[in-house]
TORKOL-4160 file (C-alpha; in steps of 0.2 Angstrom, whole numbers, padded with zeros to 4 digits, m for minus):
80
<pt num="1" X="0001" Y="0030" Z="m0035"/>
<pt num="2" X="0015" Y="0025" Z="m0046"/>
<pt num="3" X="0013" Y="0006" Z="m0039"/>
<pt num="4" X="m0002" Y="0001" Z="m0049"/>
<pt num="5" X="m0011" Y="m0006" Z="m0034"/>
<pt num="6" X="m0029" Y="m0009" Z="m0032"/>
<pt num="7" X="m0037" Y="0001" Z="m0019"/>
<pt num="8" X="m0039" Y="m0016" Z="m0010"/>
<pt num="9" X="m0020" Y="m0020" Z="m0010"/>
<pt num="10" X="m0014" Y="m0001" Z="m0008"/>
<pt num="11" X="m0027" Y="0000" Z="0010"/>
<pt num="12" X="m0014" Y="m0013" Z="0016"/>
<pt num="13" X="0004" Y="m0010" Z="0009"/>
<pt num="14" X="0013" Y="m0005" Z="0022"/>
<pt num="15" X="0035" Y="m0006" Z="0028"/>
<pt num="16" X="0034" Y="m0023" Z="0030"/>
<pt num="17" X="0029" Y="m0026" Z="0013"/>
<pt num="18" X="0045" Y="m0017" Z="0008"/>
<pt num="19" X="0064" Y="m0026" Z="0003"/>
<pt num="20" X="0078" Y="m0012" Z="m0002"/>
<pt num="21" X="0069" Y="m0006" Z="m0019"/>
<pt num="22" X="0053" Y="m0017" Z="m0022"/>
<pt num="23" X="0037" Y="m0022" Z="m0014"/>
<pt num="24" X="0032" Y="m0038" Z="m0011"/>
<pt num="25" X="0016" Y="m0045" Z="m0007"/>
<pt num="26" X="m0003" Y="m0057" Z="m0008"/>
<pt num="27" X="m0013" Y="m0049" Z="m0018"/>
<pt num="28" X="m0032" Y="m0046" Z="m0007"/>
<pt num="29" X="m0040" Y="m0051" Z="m0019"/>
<pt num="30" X="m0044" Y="m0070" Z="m0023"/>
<pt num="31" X="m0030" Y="m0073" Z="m0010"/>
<pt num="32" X="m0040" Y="m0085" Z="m0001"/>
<pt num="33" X="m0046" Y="m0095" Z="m0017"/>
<pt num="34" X="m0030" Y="m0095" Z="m0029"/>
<pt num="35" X="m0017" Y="m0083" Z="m0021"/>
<pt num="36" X="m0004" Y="m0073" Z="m0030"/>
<pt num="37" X="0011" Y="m0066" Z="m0023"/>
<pt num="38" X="0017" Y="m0051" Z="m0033"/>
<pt num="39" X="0035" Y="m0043" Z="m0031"/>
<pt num="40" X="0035" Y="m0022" Z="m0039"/>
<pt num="41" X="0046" Y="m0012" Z="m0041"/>
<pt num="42" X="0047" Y="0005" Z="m0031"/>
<pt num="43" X="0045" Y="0021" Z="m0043"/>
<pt num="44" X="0059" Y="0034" Z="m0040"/>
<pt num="45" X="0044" Y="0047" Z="m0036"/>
<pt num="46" X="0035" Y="0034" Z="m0024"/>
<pt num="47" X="0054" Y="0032" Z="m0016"/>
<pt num="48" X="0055" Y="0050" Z="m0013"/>
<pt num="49" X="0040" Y="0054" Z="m0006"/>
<pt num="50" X="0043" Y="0039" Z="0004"/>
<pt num="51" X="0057" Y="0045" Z="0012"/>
<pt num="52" X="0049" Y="0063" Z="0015"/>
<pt num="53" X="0037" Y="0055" Z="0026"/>
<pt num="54" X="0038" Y="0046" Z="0044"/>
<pt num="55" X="0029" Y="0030" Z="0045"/>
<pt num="56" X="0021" Y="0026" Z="0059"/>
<pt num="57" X="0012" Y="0009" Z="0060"/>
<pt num="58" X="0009" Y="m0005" Z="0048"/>
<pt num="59" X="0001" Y="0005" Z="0033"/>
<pt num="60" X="0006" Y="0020" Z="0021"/>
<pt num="61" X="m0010" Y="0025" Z="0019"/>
<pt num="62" X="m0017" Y="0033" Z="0035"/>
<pt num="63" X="m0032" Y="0045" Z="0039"/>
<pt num="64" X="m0027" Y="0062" Z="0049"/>
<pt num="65" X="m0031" Y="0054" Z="0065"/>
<pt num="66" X="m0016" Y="0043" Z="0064"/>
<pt num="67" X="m0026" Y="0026" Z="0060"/>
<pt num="68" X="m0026" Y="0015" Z="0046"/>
<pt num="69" X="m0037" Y="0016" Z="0031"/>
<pt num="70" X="m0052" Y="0004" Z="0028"/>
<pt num="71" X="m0052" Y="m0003" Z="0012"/>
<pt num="72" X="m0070" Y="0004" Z="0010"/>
<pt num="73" X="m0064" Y="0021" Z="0017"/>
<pt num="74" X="m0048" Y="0024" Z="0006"/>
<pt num="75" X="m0058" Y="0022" Z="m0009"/>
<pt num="76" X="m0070" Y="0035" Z="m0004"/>
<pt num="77" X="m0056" Y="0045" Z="m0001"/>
<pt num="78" X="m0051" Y="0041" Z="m0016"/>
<pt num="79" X="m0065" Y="0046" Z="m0025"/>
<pt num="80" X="m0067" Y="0063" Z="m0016"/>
């Protein structure tokens, strides 16, 4: 939320992805055909809740057990 990611992209951002107040990034999709690198800029809300939260690991997006989301099983997630 408040990035405007595609289920694809948002299953992979992680802290790594992050420099001071934006995101930057390949885009999944077509990145192995005509690859896009995108730099976006961090919401106020998404910083805060950011900063609320400990990151363990590469991704944002992890499942209760502590492992990262599929790309499959965040959008079922998602959908629920």
């Amino acid at each position: 939320m408040f990035t405007g990611f595609r289920v694809s992209d948002a299953a992979l951002i992680g802290p790594q992805h992050r420099q001071k107040d934006v995101f930057k990034l390949r885009l999944f999709k077509n990145r192995n055909r005509t690859p896009v690198d995108i730099v976006v800029a961090i919401h106020p809300v998404l910083e805060a809740v950011l900063s609320y939260h400990d990151v363990k690991g590469l991704r944002y997006m992890q499942t209760d057990y502590g492992s990262s989301y599929s790309i499959t099983g965040l959008g079922n997630r998602i959908s629920k």
